[in-house]
TIVO-626110 format. One line per 4 residues: for each residue x, y, z of C-alpha. Coordinates in nm, 4 decimals, decimal comma, m for minus. Layout:
<rs>
X/Y/Z  ...;
</rs>
This chain:
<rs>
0,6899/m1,2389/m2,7842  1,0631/m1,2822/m2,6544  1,1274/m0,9119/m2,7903  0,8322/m0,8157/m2,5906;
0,9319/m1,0530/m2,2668  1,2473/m0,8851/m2,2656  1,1273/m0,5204/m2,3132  0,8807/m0,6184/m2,0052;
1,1418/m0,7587/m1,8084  1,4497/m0,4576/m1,8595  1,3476/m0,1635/m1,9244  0,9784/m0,1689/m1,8559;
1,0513/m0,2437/m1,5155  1,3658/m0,0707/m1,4520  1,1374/0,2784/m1,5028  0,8257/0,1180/m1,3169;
1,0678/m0,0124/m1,0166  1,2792/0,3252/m1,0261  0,9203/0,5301/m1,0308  0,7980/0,3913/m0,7233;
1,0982/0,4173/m0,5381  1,1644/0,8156/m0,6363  0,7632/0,8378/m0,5791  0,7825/0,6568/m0,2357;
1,1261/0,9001/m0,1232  0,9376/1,2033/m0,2386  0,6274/1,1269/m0,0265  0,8396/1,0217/0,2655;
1,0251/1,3443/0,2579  0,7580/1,6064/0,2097  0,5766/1,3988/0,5174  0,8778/1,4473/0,7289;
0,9494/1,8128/0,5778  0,6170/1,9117/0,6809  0,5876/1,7136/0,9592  0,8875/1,8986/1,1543;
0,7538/2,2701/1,0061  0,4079/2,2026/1,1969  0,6043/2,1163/1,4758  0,8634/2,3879/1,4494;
0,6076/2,6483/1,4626  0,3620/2,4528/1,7231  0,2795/2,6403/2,0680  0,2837/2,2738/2,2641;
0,5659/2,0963/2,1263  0,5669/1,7887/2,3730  0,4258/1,4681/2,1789  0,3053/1,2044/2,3465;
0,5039/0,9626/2,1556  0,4269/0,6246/2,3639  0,0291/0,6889/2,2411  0,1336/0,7421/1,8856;
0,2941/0,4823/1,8963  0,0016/0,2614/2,0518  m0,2545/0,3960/1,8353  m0,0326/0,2959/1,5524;
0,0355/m0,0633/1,6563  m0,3500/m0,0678/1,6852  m0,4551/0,0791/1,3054  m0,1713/m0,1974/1,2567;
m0,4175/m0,4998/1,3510  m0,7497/m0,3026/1,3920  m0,9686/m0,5062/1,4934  m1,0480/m0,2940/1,8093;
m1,1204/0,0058/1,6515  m1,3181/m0,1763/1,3422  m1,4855/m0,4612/1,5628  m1,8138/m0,3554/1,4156;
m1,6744/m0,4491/1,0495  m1,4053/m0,7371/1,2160  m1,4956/m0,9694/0,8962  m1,3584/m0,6905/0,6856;
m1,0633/m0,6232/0,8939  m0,9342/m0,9924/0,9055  m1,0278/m0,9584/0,5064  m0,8025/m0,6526/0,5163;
m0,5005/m0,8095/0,6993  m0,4832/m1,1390/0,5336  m0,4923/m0,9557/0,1966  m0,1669/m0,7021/0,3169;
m0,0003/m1,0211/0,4470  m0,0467/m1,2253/0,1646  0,0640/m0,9411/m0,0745  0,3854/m0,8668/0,0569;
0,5180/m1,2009/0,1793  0,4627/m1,3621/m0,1613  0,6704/m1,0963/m0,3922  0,9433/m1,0532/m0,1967;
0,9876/m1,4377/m0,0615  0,8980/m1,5956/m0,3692  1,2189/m1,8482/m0,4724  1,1460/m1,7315/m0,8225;
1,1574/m1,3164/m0,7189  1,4583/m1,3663/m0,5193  1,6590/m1,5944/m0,7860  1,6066/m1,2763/m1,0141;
1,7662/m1,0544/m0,7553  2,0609/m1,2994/m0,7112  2,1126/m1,2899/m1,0934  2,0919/m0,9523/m1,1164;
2,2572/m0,7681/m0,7961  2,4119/m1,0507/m0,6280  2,1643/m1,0524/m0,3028  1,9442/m1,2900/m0,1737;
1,7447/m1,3848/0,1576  1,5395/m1,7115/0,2676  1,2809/m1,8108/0,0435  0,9165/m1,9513/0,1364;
0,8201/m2,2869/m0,0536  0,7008/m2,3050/m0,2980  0,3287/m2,4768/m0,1767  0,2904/m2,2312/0,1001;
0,3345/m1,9274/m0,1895  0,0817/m2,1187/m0,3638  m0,1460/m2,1084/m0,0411  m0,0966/m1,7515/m0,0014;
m0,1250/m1,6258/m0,3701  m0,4849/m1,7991/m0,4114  m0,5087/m1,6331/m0,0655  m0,4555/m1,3118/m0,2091;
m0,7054/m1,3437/m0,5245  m0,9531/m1,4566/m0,3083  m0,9211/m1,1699/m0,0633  m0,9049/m0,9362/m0,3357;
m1,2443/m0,9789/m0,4876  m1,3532/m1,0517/m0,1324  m1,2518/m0,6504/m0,0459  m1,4168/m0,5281/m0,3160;
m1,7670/m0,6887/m0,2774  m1,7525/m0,6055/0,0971  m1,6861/m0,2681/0,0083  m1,9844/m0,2600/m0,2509;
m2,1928/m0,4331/m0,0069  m2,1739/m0,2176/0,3523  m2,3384/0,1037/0,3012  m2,1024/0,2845/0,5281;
m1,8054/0,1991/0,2952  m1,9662/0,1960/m0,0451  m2,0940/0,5765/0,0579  m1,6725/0,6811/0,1070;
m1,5075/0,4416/m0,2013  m1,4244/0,5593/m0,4962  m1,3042/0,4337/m0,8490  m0,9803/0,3063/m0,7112;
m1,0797/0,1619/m0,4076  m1,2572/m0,0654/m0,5800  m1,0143/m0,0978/m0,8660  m0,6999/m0,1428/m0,6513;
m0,7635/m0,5057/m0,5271  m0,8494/m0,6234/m0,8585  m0,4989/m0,4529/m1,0296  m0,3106/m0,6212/m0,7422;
m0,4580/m0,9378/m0,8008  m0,3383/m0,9361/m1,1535  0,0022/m1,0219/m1,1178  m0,0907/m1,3211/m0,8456;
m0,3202/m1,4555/m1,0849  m0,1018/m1,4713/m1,4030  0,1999/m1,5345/m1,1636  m0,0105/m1,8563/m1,0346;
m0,0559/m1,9518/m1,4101  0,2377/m1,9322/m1,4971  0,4064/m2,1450/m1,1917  0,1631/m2,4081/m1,3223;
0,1722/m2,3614/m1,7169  m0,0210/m2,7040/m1,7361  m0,3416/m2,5519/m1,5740  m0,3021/m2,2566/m1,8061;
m0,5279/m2,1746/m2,1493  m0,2536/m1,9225/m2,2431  0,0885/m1,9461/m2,3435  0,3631/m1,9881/m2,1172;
0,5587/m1,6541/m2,2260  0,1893/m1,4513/m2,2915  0,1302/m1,5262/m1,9170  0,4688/m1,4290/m1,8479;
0,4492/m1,1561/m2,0446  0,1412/m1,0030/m1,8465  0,2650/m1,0726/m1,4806  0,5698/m0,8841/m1,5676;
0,3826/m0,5784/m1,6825  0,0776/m0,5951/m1,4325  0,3577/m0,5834/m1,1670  0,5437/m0,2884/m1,3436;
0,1708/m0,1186/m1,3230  0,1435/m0,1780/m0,9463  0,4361/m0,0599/m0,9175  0,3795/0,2591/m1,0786;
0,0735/0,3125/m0,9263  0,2192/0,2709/m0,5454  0,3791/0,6346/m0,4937  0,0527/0,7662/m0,6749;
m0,2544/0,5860/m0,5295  m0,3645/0,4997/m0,1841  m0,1012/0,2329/m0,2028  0,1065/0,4495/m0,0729;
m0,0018/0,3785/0,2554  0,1977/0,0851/0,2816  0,4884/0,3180/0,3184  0,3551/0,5699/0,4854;
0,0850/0,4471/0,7339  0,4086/0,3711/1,0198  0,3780/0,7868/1,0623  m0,0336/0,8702/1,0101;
m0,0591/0,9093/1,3658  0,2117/1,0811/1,4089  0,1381/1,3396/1,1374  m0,2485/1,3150/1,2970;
m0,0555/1,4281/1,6552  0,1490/1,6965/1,5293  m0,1379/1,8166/1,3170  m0,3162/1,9257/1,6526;
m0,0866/2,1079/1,7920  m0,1618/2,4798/1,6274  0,0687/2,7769/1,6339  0,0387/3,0577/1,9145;
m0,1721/3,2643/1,7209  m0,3449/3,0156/1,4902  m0,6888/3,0696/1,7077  m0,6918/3,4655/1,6000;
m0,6483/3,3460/1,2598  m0,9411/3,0853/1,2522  m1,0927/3,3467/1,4030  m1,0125/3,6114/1,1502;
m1,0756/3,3346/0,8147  m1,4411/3,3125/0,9910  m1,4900/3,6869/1,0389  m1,4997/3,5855/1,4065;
m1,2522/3,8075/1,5131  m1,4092/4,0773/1,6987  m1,6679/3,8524/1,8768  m1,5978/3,7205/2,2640;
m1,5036/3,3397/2,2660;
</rs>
């Protein structure tokens, strides 16, 4: 198992960590690439860039726009928040980081990342029987988005286990062993799932703006793709 632990822990997650980030750049850049074509060649080319950015400070915390689903929404946040504060402020995370680049930041104690990892579990399988249980959302999920929460919550839960080894039925290194490589999977499937969005969702409305604002001639072309094109608007 120490062969393994160490395989998990080098280069398992030097490819996993080193996928997301080239997966993460790649998306960033095509967004932006594509983002300043459509505006290049847009007939408008004002944005109004105080409402982007108010509509995206308000898909940010939105419980405005999804007050008829708010128990979901606070579901939503609390899940995001407990997510990313735990893995990068854990003492443990950043000790490895220290060790092995020489950089650290403040650490969160350890109780309150105990507080927010169960927080996390619990919002995870919370997501996914909301989901299953609204009509509206069960009719648009897919596979993943029911799958997604659960993968996440992997690494918590075997993380959780194996900060308190007495109140696991496993073996200290075998739990080790599987947060390690549940974390290298998330971390995989970031650049390649709707995880993504955690990178990109700062620009959405931004790309949704620009996305509006059509080319000179892009009506005559609609028009032409419907066979429209000889017919009076």
């Amino acid at each position: 198992m120490e062969f393994w632990l160490a395989w998990a822990r080098g280069p398992a997650f030097l490819f996993a960590f080193s996928f997301m980030l080239l997966g993460l750049t790649r998306l960033v850049a095509l967004t932006a690439w594509e983002t300043a074509r459509a505006m290049r060649r847009a007939g408008n080319k004002t944005l109004p860039y105080r409402q982007v950015l108010t509509a995206t400070l308000k898909w940010l915390l939105p419980f405005g726009k999804l007050k008829d689903r708010l128990l979901l929404s606070l579901t939503s946040l609390t899940f995001h928040i407990a997510i990313l504060i735990v893995p990068v402020f854990l003492a443990g995370h950043i000790a490895l980081w220290a060790r092995g680049l020489g950089i650290s930041w403040p650490a969160i104690p350890n109780p309150l990342a105990d507080v927010l990892t169960i927080v996390a579990i619990i919002m995870a399988v919370a997501l996914v029987i909301q989901r299953a249980a609204a009509r509206p959302t069960r009719a648009l999920s897919r596979f993943q988005d029911y799958a997604i929460p659960l993968v996440v919550a992997v690494p918590f839960v075997s993380g959780f286990l194996a900060m308190h080894p007495l109140a696991s039925p496993f073996s200290y290194e075998a739990t080790l062993f599987v947060h390690v490589m549940s974390a290298n999977l998330v971390f995989v499937l970031i650049p390649i799932t709707k995880l993504s969005h955690m990178v990109l969702i700062p620009g959405v409305q931004l790309v949704s703006e620009v996305a509006w604002h059509w080319p000179p001639d892009a009506g005559s072309k609609v028009a032409v793709a419907l066979g429209k094109e000889n017919e009076p608007i």
